[in-house]
PyMOL Python script that loads the backbone (N, CA, C, O; Angstrom):
from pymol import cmd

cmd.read_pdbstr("""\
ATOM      1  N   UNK A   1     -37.865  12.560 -38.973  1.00  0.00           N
ATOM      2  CA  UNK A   1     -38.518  11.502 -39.715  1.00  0.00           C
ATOM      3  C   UNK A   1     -39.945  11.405 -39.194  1.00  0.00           C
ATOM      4  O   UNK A   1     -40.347  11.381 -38.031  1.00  0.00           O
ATOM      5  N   UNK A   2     -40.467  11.367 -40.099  1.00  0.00           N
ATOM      6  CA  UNK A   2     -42.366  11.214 -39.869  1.00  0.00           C
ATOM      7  C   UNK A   2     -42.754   9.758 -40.324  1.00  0.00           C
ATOM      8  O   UNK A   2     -42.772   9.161 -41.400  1.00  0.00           O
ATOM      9  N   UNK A   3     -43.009   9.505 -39.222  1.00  0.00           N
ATOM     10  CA  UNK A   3     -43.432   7.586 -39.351  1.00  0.00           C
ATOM     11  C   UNK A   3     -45.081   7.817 -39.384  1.00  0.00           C
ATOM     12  O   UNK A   3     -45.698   8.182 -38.384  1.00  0.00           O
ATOM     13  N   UNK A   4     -45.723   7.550 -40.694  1.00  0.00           N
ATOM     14  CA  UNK A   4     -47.068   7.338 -40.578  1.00  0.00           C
ATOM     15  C   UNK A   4     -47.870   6.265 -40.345  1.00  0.00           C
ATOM     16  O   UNK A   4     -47.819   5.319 -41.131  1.00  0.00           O
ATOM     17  N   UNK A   5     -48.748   6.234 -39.222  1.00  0.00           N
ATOM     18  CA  UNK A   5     -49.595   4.669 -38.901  1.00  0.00           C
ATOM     19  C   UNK A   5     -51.048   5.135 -39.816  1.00  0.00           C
ATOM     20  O   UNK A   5     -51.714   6.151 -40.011  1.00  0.00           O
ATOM     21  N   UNK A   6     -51.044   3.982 -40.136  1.00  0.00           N
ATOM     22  CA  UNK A   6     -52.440   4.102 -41.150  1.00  0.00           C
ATOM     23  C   UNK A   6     -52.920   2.887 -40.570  1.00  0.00           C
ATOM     24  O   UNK A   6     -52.395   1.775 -40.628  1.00  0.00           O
ATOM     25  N   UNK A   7     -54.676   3.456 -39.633  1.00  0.00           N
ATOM     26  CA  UNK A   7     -55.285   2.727 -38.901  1.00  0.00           C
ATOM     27  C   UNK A   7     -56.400   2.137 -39.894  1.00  0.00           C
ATOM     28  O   UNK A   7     -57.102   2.771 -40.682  1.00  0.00           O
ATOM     29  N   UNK A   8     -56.374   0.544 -39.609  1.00  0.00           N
ATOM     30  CA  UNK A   8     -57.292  -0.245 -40.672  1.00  0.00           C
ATOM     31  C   UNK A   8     -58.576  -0.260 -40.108  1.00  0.00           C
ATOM     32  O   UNK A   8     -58.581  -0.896 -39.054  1.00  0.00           O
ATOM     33  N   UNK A   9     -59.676   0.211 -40.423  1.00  0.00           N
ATOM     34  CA  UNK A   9     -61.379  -0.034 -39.631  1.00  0.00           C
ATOM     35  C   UNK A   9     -62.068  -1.299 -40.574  1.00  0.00           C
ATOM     36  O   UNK A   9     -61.969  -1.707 -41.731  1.00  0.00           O
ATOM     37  N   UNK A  10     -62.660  -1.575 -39.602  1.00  0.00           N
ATOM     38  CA  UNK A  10     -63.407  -2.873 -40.363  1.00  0.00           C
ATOM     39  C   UNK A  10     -64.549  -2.306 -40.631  1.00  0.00           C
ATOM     40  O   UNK A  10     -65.265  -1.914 -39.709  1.00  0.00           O
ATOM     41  N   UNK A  11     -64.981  -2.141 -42.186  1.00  0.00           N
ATOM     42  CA  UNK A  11     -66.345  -1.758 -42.515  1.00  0.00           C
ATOM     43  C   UNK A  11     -67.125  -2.484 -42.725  1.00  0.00           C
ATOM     44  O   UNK A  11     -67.047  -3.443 -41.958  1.00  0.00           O
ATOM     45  N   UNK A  12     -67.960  -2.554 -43.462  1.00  0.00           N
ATOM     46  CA  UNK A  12     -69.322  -3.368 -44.009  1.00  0.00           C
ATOM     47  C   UNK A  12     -68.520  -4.526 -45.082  1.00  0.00           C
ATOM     48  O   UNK A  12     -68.541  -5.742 -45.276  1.00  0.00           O
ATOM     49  N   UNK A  13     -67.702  -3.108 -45.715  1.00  0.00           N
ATOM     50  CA  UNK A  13     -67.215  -3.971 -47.302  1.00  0.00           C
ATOM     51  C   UNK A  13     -65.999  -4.640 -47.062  1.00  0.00           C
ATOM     52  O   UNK A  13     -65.280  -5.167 -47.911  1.00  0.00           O
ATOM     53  N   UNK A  14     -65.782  -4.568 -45.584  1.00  0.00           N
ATOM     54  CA  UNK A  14     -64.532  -5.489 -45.358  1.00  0.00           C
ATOM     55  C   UNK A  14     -65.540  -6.972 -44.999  1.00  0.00           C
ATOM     56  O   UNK A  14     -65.306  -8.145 -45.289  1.00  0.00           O
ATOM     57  N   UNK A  15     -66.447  -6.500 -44.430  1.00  0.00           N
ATOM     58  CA  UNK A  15     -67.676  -8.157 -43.779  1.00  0.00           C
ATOM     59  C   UNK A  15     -67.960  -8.246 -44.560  1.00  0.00           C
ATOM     60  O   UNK A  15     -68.398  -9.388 -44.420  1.00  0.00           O
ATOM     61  N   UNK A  16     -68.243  -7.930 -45.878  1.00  0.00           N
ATOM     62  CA  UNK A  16     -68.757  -8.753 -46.759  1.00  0.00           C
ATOM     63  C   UNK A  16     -67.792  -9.312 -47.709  1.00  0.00           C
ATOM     64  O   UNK A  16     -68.076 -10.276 -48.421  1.00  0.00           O
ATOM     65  N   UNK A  17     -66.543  -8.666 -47.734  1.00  0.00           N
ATOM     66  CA  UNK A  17     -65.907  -9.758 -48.677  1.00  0.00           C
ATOM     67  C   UNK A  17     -64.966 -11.176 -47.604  1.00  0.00           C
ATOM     68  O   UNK A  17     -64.323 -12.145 -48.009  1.00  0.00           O
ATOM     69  N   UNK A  18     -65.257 -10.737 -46.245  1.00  0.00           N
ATOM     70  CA  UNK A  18     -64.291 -11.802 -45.671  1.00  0.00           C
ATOM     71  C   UNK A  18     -65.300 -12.882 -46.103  1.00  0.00           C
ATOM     72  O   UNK A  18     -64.927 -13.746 -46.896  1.00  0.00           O
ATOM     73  N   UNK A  19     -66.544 -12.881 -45.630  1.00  0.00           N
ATOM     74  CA  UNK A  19     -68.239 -13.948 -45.773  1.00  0.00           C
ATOM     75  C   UNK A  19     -67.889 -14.415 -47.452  1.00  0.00           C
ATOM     76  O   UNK A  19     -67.818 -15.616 -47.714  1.00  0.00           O
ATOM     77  N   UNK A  20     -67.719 -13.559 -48.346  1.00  0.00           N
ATOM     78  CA  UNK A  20     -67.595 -13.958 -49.646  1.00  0.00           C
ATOM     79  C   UNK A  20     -66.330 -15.016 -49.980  1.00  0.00           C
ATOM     80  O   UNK A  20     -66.485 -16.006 -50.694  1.00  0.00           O
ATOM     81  N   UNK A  21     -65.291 -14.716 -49.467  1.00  0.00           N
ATOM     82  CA  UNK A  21     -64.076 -15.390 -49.326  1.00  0.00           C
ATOM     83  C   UNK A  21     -63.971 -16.638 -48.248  1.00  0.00           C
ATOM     84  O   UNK A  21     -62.826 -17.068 -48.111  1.00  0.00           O
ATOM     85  N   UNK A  22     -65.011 -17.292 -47.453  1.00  0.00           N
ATOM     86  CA  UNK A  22     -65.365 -18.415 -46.706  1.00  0.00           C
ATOM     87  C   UNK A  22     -66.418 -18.859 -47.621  1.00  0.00           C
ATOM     88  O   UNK A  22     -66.299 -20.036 -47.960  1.00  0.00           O
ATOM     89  N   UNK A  23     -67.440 -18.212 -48.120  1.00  0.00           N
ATOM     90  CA  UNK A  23     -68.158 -18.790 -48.522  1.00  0.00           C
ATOM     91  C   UNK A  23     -67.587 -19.566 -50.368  1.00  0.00           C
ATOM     92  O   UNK A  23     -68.063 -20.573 -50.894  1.00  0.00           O
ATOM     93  N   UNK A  24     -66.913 -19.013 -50.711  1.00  0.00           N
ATOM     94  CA  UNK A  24     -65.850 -19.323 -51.486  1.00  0.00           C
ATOM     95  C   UNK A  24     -65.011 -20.126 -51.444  1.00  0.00           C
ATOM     96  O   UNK A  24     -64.854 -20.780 -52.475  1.00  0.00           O
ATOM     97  N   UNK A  25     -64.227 -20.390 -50.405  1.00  0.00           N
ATOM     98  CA  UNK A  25     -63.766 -21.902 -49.664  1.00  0.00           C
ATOM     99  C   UNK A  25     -64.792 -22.490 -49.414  1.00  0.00           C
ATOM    100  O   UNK A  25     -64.834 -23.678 -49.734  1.00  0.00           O
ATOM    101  N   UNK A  26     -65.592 -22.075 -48.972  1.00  0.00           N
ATOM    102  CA  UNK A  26     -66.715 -23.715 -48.306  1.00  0.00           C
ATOM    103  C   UNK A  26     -66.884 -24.554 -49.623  1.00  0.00           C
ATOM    104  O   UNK A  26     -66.595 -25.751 -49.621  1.00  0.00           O
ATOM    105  N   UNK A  27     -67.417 -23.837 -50.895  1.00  0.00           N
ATOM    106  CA  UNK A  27     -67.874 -24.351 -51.922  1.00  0.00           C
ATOM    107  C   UNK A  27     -66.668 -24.891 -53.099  1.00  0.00           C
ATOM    108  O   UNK A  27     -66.859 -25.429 -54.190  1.00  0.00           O
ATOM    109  N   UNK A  28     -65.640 -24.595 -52.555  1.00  0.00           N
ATOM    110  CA  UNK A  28     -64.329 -25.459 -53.407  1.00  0.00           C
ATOM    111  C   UNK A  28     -63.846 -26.188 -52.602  1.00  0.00           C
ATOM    112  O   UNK A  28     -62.977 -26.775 -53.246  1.00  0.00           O
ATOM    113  N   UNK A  29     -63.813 -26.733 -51.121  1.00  0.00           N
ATOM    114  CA  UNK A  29     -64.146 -27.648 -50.468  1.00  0.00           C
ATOM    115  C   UNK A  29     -65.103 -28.552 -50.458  1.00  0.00           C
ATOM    116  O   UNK A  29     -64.788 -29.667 -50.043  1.00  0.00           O
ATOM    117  N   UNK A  30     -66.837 -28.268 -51.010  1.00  0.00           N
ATOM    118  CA  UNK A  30     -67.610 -29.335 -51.256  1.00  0.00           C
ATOM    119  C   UNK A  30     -67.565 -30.026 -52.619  1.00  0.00           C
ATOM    120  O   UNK A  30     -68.251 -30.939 -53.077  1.00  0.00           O
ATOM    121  N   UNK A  31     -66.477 -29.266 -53.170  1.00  0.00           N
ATOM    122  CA  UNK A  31     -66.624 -29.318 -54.887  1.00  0.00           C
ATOM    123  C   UNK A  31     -65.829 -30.612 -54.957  1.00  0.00           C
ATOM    124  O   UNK A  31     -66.194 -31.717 -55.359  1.00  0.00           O
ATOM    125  N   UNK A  32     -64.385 -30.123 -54.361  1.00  0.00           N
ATOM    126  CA  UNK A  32     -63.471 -31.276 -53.831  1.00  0.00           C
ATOM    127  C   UNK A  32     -64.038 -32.313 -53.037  1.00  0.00           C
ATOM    128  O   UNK A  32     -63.385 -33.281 -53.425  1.00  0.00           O
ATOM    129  N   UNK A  33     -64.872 -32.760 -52.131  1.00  0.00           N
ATOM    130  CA  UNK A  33     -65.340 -33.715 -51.568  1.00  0.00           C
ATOM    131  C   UNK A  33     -66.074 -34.639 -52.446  1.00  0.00           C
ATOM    132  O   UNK A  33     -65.957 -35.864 -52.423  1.00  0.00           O
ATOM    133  N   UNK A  34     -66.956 -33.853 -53.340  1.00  0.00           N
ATOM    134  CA  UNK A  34     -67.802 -34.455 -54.360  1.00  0.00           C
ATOM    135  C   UNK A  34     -67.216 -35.117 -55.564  1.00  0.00           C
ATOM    136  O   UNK A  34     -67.706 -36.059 -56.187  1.00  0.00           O
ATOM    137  N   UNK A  35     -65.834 -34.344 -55.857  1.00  0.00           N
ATOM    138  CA  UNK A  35     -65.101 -35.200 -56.804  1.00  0.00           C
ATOM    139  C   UNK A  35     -64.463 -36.485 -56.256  1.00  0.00           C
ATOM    140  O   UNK A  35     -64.678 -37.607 -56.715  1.00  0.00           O
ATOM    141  N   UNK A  36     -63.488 -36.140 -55.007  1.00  0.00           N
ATOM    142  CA  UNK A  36     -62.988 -37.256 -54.053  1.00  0.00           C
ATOM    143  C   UNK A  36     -64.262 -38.352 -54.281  1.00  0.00           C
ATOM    144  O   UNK A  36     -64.010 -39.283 -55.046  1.00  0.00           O
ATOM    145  N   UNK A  37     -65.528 -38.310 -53.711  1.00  0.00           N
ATOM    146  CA  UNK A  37     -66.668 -39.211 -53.321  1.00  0.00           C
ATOM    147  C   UNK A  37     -66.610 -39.962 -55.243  1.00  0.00           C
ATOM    148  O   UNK A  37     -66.213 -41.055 -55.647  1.00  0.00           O
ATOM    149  N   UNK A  38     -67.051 -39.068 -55.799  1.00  0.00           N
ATOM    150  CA  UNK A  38     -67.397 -39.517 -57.467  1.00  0.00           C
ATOM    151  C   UNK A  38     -66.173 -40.404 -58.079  1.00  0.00           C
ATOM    152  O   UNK A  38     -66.429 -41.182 -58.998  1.00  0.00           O
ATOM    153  N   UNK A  39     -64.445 -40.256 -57.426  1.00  0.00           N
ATOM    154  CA  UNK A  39     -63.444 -40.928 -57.852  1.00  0.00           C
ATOM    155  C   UNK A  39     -63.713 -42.266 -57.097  1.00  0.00           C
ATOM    156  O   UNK A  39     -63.808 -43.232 -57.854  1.00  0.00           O
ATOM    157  N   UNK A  40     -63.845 -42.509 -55.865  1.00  0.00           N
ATOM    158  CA  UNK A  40     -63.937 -43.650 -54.757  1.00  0.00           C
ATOM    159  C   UNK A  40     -65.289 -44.501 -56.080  1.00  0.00           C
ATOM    160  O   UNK A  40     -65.141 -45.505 -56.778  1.00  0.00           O
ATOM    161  N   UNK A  41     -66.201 -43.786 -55.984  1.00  0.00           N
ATOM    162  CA  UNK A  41     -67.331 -44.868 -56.610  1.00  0.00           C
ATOM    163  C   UNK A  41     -67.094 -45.304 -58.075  1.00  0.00           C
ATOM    164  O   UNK A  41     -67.570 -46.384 -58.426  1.00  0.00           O
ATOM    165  N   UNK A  42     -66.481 -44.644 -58.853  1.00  0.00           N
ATOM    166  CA  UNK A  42     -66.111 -44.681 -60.054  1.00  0.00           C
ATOM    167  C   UNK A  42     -65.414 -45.815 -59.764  1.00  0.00           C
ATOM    168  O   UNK A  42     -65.861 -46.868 -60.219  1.00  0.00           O
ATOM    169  N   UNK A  43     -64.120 -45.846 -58.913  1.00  0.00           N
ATOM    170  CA  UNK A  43     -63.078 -46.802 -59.100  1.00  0.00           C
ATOM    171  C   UNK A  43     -63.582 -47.925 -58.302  1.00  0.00           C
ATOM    172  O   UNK A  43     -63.226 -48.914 -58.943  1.00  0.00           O
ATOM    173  N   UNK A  44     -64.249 -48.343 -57.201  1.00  0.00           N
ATOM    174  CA  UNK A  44     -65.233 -49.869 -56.922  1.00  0.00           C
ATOM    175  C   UNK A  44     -65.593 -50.221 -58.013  1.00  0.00           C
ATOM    176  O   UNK A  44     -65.019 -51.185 -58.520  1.00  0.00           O
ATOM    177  N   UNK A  45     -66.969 -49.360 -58.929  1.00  0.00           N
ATOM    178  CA  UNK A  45     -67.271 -49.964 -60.264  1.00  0.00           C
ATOM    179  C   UNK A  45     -66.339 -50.579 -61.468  1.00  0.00           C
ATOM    180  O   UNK A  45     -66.665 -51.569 -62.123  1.00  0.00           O
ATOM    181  N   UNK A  46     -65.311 -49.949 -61.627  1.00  0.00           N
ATOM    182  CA  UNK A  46     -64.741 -50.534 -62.469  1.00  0.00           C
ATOM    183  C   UNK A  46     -63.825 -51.810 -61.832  1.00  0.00           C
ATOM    184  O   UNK A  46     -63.543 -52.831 -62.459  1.00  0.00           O
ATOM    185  N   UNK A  47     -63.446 -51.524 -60.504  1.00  0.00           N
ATOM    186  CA  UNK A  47     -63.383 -53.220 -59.863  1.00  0.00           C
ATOM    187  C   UNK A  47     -64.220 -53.731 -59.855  1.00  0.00           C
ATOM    188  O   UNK A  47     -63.887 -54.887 -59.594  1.00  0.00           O
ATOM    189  N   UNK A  48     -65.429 -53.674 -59.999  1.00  0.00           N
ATOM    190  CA  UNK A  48     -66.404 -54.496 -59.525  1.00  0.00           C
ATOM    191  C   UNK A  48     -66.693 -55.294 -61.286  1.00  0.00           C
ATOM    192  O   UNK A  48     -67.055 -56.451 -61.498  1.00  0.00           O
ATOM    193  N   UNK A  49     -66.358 -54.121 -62.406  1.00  0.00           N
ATOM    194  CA  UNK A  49     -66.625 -54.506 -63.776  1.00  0.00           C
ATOM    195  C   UNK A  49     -65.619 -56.000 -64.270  1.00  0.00           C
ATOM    196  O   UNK A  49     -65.832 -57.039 -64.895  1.00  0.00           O
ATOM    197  N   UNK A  50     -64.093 -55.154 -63.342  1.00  0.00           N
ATOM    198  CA  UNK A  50     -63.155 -55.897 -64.063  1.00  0.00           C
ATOM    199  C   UNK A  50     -62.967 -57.302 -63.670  1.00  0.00           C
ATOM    200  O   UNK A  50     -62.507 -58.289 -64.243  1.00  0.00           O
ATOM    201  N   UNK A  51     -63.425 -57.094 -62.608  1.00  0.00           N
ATOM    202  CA  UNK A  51     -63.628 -58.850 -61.734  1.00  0.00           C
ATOM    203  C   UNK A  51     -64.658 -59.642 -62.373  1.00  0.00           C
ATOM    204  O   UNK A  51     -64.502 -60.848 -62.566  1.00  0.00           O
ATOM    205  N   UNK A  52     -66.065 -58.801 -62.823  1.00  0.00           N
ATOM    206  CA  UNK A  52     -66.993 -59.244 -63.654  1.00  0.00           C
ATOM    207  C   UNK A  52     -66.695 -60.395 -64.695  1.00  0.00           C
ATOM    208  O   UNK A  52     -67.126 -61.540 -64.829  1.00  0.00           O
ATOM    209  N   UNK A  53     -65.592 -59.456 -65.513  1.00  0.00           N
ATOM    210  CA  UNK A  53     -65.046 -59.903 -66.562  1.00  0.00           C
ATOM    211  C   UNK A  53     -64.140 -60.832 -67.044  1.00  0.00           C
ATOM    212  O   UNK A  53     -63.855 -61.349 -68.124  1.00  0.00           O
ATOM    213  N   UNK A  54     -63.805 -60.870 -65.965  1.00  0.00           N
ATOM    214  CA  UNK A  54     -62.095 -61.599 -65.625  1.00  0.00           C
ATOM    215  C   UNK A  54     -62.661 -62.726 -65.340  1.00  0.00           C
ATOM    216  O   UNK A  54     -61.769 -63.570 -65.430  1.00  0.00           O
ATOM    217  N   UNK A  55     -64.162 -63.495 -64.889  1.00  0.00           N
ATOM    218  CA  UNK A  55     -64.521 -64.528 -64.719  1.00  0.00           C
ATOM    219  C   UNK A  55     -64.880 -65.148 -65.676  1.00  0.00           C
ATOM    220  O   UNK A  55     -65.660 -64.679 -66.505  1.00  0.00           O
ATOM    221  N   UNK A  56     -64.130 -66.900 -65.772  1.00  0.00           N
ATOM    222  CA  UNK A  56     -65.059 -67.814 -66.978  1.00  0.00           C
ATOM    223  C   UNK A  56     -66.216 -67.483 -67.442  1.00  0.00           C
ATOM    224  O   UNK A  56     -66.724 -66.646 -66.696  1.00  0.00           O
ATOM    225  N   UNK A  57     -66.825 -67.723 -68.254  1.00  0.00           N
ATOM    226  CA  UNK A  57     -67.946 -67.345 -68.622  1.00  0.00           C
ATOM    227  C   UNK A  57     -68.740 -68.795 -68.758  1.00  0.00           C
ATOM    228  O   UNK A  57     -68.333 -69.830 -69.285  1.00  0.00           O
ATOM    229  N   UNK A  58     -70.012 -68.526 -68.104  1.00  0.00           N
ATOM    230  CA  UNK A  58     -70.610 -69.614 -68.137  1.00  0.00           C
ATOM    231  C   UNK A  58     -71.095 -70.660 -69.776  1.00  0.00           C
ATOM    232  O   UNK A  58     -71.500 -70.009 -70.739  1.00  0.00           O
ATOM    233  N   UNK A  59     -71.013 -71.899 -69.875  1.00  0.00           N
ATOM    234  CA  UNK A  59     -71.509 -72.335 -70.889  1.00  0.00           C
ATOM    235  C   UNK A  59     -72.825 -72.047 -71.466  1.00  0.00           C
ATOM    236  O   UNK A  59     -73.799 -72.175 -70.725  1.00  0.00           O
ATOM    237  N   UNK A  60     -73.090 -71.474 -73.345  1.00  0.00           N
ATOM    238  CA  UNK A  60     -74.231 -70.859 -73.439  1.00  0.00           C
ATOM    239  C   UNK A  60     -75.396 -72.113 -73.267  1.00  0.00           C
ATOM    240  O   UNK A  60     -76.580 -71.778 -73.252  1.00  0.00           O
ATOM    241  N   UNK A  61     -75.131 -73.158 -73.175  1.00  0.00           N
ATOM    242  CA  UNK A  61     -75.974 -74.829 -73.059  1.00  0.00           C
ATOM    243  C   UNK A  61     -75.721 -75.496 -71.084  1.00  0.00           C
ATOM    244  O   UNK A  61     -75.286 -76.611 -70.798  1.00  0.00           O
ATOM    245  N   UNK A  62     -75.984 -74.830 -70.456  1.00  0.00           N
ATOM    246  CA  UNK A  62     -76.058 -75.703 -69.192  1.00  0.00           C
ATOM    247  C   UNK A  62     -76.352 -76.441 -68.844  1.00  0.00           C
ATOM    248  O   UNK A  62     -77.130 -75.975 -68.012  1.00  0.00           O
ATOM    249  N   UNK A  63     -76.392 -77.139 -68.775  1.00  0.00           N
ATOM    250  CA  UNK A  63     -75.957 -78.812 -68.574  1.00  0.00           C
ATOM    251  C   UNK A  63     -77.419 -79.533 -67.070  1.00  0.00           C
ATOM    252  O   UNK A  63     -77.074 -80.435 -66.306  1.00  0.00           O
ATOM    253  N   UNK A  64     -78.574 -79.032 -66.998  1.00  0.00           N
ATOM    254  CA  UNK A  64     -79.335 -79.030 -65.773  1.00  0.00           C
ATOM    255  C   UNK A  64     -79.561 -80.621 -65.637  1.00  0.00           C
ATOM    256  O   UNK A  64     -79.648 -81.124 -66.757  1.00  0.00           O
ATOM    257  N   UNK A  65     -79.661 -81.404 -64.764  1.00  0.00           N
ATOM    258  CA  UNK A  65     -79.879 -82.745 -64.426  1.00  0.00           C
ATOM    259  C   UNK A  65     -81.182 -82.624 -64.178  1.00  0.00           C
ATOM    260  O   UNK A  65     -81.538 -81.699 -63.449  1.00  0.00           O
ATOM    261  N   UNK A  66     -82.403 -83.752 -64.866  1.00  0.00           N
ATOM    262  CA  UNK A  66     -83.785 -83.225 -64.503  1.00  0.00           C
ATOM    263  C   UNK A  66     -83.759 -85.110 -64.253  1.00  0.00           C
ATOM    264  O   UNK A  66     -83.083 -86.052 -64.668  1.00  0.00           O
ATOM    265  N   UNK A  67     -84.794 -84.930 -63.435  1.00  0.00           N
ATOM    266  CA  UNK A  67     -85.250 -86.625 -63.146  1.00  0.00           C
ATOM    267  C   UNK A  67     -86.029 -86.862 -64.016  1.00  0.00           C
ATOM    268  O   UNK A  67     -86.226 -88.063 -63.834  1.00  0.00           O
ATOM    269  N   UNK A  68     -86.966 -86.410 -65.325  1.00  0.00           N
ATOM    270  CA  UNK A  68     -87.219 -87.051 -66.003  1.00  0.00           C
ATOM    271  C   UNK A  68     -86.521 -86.659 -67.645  1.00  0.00           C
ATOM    272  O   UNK A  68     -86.024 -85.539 -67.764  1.00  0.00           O
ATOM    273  N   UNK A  69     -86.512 -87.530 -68.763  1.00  0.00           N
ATOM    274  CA  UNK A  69     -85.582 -87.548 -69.618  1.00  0.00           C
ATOM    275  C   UNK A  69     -85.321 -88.812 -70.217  1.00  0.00           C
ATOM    276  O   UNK A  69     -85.116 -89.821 -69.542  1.00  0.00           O
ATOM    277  N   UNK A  70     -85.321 -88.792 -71.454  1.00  0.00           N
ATOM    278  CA  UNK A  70     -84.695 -90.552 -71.471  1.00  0.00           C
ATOM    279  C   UNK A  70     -83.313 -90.567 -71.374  1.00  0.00           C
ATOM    280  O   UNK A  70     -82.459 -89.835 -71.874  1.00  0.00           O
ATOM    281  N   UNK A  71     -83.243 -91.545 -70.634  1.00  0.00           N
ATOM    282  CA  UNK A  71     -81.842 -92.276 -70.733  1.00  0.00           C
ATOM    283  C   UNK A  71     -81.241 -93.523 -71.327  1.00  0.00           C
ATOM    284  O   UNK A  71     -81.786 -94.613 -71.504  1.00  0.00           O
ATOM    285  N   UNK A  72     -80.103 -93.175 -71.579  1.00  0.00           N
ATOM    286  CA  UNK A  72     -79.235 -94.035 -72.240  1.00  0.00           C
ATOM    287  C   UNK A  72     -78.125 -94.703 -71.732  1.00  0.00           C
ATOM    288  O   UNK A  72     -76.972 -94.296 -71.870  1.00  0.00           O
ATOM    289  N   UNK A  73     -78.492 -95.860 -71.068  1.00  0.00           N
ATOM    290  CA  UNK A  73     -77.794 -96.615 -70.312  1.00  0.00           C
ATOM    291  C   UNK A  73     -77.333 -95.271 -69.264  1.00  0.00           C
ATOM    292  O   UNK A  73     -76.633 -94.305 -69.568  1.00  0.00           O
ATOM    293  N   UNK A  74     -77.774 -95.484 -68.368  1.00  0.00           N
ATOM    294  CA  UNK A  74     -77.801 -94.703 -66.933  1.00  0.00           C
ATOM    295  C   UNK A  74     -77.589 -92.642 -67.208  1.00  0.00           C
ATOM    296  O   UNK A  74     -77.738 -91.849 -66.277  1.00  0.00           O
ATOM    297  N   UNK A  75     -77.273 -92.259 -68.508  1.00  0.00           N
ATOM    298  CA  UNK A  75     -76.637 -91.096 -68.943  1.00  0.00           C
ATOM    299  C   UNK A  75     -78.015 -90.236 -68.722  1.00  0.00           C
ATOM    300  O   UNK A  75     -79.047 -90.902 -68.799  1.00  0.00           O
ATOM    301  N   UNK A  76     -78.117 -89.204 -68.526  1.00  0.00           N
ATOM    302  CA  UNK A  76     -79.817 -88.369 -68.529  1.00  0.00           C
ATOM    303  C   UNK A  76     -79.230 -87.458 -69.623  1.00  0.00           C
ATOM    304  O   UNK A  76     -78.225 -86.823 -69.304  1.00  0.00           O
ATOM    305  N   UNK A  77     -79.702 -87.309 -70.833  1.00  0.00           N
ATOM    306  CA  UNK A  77     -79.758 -86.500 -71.939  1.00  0.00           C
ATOM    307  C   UNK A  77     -80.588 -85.011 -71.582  1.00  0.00           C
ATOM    308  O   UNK A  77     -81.755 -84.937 -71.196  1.00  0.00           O
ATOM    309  N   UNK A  78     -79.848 -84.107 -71.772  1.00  0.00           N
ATOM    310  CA  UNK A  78     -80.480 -82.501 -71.514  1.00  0.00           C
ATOM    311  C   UNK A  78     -80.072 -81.739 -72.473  1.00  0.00           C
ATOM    312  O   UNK A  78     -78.872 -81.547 -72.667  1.00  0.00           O
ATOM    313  N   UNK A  79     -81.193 -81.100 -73.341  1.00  0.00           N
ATOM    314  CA  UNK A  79     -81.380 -80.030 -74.488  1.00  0.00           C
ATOM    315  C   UNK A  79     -81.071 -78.877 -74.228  1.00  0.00           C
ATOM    316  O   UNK A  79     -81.801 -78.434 -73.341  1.00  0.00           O
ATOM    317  N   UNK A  80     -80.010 -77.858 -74.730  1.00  0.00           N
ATOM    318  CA  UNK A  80     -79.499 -76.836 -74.747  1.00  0.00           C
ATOM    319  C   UNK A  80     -80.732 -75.639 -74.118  1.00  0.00           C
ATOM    320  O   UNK A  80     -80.306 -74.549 -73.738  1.00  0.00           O
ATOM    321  N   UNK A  81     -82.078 -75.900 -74.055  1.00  0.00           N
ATOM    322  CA  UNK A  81     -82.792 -74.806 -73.605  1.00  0.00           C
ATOM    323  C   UNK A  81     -83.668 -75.388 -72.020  1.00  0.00           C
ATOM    324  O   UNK A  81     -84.616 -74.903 -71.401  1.00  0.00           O
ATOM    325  N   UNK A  82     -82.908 -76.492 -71.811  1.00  0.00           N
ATOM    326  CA  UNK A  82     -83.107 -77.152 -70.199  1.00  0.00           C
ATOM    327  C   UNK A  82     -83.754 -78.195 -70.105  1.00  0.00           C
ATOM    328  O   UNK A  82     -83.879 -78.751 -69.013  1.00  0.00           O
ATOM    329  N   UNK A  83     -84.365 -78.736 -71.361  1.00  0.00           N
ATOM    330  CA  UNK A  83     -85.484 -79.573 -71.452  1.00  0.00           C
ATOM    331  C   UNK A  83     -84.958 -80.884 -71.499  1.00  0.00           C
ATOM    332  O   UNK A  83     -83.946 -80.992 -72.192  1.00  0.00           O
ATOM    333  N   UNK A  84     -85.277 -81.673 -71.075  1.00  0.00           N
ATOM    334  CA  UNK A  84     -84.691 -83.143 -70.903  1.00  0.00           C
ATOM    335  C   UNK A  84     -85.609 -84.294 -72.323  1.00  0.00           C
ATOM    336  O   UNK A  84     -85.338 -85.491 -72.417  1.00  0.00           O
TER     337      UNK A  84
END
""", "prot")
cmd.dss("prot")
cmd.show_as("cartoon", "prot")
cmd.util.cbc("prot")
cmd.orient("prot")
């Protein structure tokens, strides 16, 4: 029986595809980080939207107390655009 060893040498075109094949992971590793990062901020904003939303909404006439104004028996009267 003839057992053949077949000796592997590391050439050029073996260094350049291992470099190609890291450099290939590095960049589907930053690809993945950048999506991870873009999901995290995406999803604050839309908490940050939905809480927005989810709050009473202020009256479109606010109600401001001004010291001058006429009054009506002690009441201070205020006009929908702040003006007393």
């Amino acid at each position: 029986m003839v057992a053949i060893i077949q000796q592997r040498t590391w050439t050029n075109q073996n260094a350049r595809n291992h470099v190609s094949s890291l450099h290939s992971l590095l960049m589907q590793l930053w690809a993945l980080e950048t999506h991870i990062r873009i999901s995290r901020n995406l999803e604050k904003y839309i908490d940050l939207m939905t809480s927005h939303w989810s709050r009473p909404k202020p009256s479109p006439c606010p109600l401001q107390a001004q010291a001058s104004g006429p009054k009506i028996s002690g009441i201070l009267i205020v006009g929908c655009n702040g003006s007393a």
